[in-house]
N, C-alpha and C positions, 0 to 999 in steps of 0.2 A: 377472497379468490385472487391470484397472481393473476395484475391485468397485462394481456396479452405481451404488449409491445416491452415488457421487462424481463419474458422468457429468454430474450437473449445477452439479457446487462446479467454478468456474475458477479462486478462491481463496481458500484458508486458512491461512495467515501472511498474507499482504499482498503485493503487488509497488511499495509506494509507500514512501519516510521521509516521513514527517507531521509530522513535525519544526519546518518550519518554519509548517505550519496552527497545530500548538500553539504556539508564541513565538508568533504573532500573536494568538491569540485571550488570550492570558494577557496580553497589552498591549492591546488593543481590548475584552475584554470584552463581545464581543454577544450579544444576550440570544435574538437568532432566528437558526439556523442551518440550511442546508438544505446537504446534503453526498451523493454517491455514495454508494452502501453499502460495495459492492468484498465484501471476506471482513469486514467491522466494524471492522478494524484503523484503518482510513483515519477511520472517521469518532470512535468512542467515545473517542478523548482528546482530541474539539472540546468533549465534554463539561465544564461547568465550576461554578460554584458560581455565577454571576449567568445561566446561562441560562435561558430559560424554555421555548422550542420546537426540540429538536434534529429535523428531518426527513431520517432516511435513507431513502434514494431508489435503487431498484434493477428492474431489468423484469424479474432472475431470484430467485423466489422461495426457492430455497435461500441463497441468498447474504444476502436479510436475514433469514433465519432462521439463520446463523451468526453475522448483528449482532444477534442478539435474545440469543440463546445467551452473544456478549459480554458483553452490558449485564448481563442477570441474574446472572452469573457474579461481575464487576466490585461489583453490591448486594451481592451477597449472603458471598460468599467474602472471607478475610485476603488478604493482597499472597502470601504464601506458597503460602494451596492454590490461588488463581489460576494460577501459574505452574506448579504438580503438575497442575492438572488441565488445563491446553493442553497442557503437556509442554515450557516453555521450561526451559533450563539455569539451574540445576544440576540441574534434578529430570531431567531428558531421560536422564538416566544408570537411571534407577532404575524398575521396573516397579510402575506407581501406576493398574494398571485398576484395583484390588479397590476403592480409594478412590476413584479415579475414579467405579466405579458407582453408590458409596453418595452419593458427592456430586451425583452427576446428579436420583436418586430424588429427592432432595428440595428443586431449585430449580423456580423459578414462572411454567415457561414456559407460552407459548397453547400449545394444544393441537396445532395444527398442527406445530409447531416440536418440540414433545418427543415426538412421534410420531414424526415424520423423524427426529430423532438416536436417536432406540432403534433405528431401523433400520439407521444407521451403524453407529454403534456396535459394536451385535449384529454388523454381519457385522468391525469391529476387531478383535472379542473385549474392548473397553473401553483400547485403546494411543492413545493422542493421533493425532488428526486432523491436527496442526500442518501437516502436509506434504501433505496426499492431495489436495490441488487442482490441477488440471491445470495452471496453472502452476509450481506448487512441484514436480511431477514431472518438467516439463521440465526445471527447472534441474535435479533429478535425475540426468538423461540427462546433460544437460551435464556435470556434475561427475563421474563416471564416464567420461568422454572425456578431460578434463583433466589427472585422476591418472593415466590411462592413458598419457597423453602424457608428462607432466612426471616421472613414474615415482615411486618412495618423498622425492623433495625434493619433489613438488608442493604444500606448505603450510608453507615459508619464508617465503612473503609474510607470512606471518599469525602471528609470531616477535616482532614489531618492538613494541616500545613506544612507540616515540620517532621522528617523521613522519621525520625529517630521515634518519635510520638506513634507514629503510625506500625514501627517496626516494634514496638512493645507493643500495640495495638492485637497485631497478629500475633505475636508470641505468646497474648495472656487472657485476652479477651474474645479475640476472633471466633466464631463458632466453627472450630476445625472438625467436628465429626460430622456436621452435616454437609459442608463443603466438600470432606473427602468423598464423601456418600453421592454428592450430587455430580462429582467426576467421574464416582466409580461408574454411574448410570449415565451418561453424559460423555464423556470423554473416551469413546470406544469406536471401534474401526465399525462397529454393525450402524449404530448410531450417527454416526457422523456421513456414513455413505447414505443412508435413507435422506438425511436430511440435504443434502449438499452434491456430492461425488458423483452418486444415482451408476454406483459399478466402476468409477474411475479412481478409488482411495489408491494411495501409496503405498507401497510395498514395504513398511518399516523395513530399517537396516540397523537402527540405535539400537543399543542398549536398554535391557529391561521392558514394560510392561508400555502399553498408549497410559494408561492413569498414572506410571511413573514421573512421563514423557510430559505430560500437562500440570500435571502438579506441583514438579518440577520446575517448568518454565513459568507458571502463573507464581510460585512465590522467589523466585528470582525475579520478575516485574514486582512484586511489590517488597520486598525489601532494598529496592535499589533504586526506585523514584517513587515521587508520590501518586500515589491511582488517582487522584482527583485530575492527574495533568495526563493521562492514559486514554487516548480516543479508545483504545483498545477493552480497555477496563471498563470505559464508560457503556460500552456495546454491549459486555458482557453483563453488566446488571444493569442497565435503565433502557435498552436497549437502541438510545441516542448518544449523542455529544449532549452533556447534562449542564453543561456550562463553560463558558470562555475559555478555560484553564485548560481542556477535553481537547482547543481544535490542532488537527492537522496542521502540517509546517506549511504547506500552501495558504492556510488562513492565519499566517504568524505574519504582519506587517513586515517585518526584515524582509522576510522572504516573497511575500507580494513583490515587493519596491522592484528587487534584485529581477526575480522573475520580466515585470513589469520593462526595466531596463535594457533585457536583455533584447526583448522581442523590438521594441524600437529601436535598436541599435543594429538591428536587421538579421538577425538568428532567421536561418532558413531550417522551417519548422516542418517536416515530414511524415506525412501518415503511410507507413509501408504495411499493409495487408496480406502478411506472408509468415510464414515459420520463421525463427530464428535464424536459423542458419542459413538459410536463402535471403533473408536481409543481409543480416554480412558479406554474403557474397557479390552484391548488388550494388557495395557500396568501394570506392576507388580505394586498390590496393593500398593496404600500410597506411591507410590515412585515421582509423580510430585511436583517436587517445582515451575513451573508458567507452566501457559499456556495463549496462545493470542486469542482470539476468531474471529477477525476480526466484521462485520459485521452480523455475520450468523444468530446467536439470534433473531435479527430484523425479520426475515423469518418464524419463529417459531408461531405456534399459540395453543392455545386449551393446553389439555396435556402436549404437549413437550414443549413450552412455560412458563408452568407454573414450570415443573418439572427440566429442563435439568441443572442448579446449583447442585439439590440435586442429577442426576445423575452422576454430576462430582466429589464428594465428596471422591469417593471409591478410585480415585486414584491421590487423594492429599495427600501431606503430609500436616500438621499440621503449620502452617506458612507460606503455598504456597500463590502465586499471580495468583489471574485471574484477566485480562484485557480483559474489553470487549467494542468493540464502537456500538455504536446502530445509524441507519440511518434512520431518520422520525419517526421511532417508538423503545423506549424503551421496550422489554420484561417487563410482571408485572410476576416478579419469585418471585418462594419461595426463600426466600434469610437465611434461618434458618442455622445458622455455620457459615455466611461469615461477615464482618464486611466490610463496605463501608470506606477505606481510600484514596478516591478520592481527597481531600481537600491538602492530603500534597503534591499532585504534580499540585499544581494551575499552579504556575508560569511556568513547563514546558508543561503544554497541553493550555495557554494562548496563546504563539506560537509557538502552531503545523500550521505546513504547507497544512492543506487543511481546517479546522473549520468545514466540513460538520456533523461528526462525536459527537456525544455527548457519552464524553468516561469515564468510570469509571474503578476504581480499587478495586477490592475486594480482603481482607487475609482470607485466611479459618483460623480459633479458634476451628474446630469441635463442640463437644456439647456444 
């Protein structure tokens, strides 16, 4: 049974690689960032040591109070009991509530925020949250379908060290009719609203079939990295981070450190509780140099659809970055001031670790 105080987490790992947010920002350097909140994963390694205003932005209050939970955790804790106290691997093997509780006691969240997680928590018993987000449960479901299917070989894919190995793997060995079989059942707009959406799924606008649309994207992820280093992959059949190689860029040491650096070098770190576009407008004229959109776009229709770029304009600076991923359905926006330079980061959205996402980057140019 979903205990209570998680009906309103949708996520806690992540459903995004940020991967390639972080290489930009470690090359751009911007000092004002306004990002999704998502589960915090998305936005806390935009964090960096020349920013000054990081704004996460979310309309569900639990959700940036598990990026609030991030941040303080990231000040305050070593790159080690970070990783014991989310529950990424290695520690995920080992029962770390006792430590867990004593380390909750004593970080310096608002009040609201360490309120809500003693109530988590409490009903845990103090076991890593990592997973108890309605997303991360679906893929759950999912992956107990998969093993079901593919029987005790179902995590051969995730054997391979070496792309090439692995990409003869799927070409000769892989059991592709029961995989297409378990998409075709699996991978549908009826299916994925029951389990997930609950009446809210996306309005395809892509090309072709949702089984095309997944198929697709799943073997673009594994011909183009290896699934053992795929939190995404990892989800989808074990229905965890299965091992080290699995964790998210926030559990990558680089990106701890950088993270870590930023917030002591005084990053004024922001929980804004509001739509999108009412953040932006919230925040002083012309001062964003990037902002991350997540998914959200895709949601948009009519009006705000067509307009929400040109109402992001006012609080861009002149050479800012928006990134935006779109899920089944690309927004058709006015795109007047932005210049599409998706192209020069081929190579690292080639492999990003989930492909469901069709992700662009726009520079605002103004007029």
């Amino acid at each position: 049974m979903v205990k209570k105080y998680f009906s309103d987490l949708n996520y806690t790992l992540g459903n995004e690689d940020t991967t390639l947010e972080y290489e930009l920002i470690k090359k751009l350097k911007p000092k004002n960032i306004l990002s999704i909140a998502g589960s915090g994963s998305r936005v806390v390694p935009l964090i960096h040591k020349g920013a000054q205003n990081v704004y996460c932005v979310d309309v569900s209050k639990p959700q940036l109070f598990i990026t609030e939970l991030r941040k303080v955790t990231i000040e305050t804790l070593s790159f080690q009991d970070y990783l014991a106290f989310w529950g990424f691997p290695p520690y995920a093997a080992y029962d770390y509530a006792i430590k867990r509780r004593e380390i909750f006691k004593n970080l310096d969240l608002s009040f609201e925020c360490k309120d809500y997680f003693l109530k988590v928590f409490g009903e845990m018993q103090w076991e890593s949250i990592l997973y108890m987000g309605k997303w991360e449960r679906t893929f759950a479901v999912f992956a107990k379908v998969v093993q079901k299917f593919f029987g005790k070989e179902f995590d051969q894919l995730f054997k391979f060290h070496n792309l090439s190995d692995q990409i003869h793997y799927y070409n000769n060995q892989f059991p592709m009719k029961k995989w297409k079989t378990l998409l075709f059942i699996l991978g549908n707009k009826s299916v994925f609203n029951a389990l997930l959406y609950k009446g809210d799924f996306i309005k395809m606008n892509q090309p072709g079939t949702h089984f095309n649309y997944y198929f697709n994207a799943y073997e673009s992820l594994i011909t183009h990295s290896l699934a053992r280093e795929s939190f995404f992959m990892n989800l989808c059949f074990f229905g965890k981070l299965d091992h080290e190689d699995a964790n998210t860029i926030e559990a990558k040491e680089e990106c701890f450190n950088n993270m870590k650096a930023g917030i002591a070098k005084g990053a004024n770190i922001s929980y804004v509780n509001s739509d999108l576009l009412s953040a932006a407008k919230s925040v002083p004229e012309g001062s964003l140099d990037f902002i991350s959109l997540s998914d959200v776009p895709s949601y948009f229709g009519g009006d705000l659809e067509r307009d929400y770029m040109q109402d992001l304009r006012p609080s861009l600076k002149k050479g800012g970055i928006v990134v935006l991923r779109s899920y089944l359905r690309v927004p058709e926006s006015n795109l007047d001031g932005f210049v599409d330079i998706t192209p020069k980061y081929g190579e690292i959205l080639a492999k990003e670790k989930v492909q469901m996402y069709i992700v662009q980057v726009f520079e605002y140019v103004g007029e």
